[in-house]
C-alpha positions in Angstrom: 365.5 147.8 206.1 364.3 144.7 204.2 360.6 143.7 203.2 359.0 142.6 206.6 355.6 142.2 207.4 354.0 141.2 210.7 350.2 139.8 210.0 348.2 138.1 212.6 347.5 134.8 212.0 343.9 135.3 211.2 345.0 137.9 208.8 347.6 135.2 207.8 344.6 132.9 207.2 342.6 135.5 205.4 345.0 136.3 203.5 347.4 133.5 202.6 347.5 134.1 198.7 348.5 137.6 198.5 351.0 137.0 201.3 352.6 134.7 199.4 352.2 136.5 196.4 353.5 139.3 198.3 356.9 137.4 199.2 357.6 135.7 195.8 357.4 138.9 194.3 358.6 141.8 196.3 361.2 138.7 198.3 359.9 140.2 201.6 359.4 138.2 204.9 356.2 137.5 206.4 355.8 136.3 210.4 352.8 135.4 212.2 351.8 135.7 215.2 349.2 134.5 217.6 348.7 136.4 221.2 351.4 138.7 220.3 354.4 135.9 219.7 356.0 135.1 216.5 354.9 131.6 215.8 356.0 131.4 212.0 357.6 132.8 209.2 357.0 132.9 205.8 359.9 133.7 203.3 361.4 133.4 199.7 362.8 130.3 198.6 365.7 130.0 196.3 364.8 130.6 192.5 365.8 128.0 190.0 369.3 128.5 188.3 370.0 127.9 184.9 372.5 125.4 185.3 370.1 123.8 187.6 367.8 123.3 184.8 370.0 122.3 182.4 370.9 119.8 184.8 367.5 118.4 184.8 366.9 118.4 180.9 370.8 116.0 181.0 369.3 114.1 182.9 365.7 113.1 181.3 367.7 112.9 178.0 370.0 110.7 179.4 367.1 108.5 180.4 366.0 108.6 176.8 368.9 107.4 175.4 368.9 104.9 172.9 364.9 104.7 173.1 362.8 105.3 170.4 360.7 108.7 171.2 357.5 109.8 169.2 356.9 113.6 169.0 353.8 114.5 167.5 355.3 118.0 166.3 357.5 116.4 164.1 355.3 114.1 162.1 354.1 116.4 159.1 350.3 114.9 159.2 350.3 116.4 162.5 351.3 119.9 161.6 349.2 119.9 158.9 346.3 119.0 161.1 347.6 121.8 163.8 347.9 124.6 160.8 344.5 123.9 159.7 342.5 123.5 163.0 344.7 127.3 163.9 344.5 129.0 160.4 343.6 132.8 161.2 340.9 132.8 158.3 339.0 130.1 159.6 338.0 133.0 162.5 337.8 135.9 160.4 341.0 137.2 161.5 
């Protein structure tokens, strides 16, 4: 029997966050219902695929092609700065 849950839709309201909570993590269903009728339904959308994201990283390369892009991590005054605002004994650590 899959994950189904049948709230109320003053629960529903009451509750929103954990229901969705409840369906992202456990992929369960959720419906609704007002005066006893199913009016909605609440459930899992598709998770991201690899390749889907890979996709998306081509794709905002592609559109940096050929540009000239600064990135702060790779200018060694910036690291410096990073390792000495971070060092450990700075804390006490």
């Amino acid at each position: 029997m899959a994950n189904i849950k049948i709230v109320s839709a003053t629960e529903a309201r009451n509750k929103w966050f954990e229901l969705l909570n409840w369906v992202n993590v456990y992929n369960g269903e959720v419906m609704i219902k007002k005066r006893n009728r199913i009016v909605a339904k609440i459930f899992p959308g598709e998770k991201p695929v690899i390749e889907d994201v890979d996709e998306v990283l081509d794709k905002f390369y592609g559109r940096l092609a050929g540009k000239k892009v600064y990135f702060p991590y790779e200018d060694k005054k910036v690291i410096k700065k990073e390792k000495k605002a971070n060092d450990p004994k700075k804390y006490g650590w």
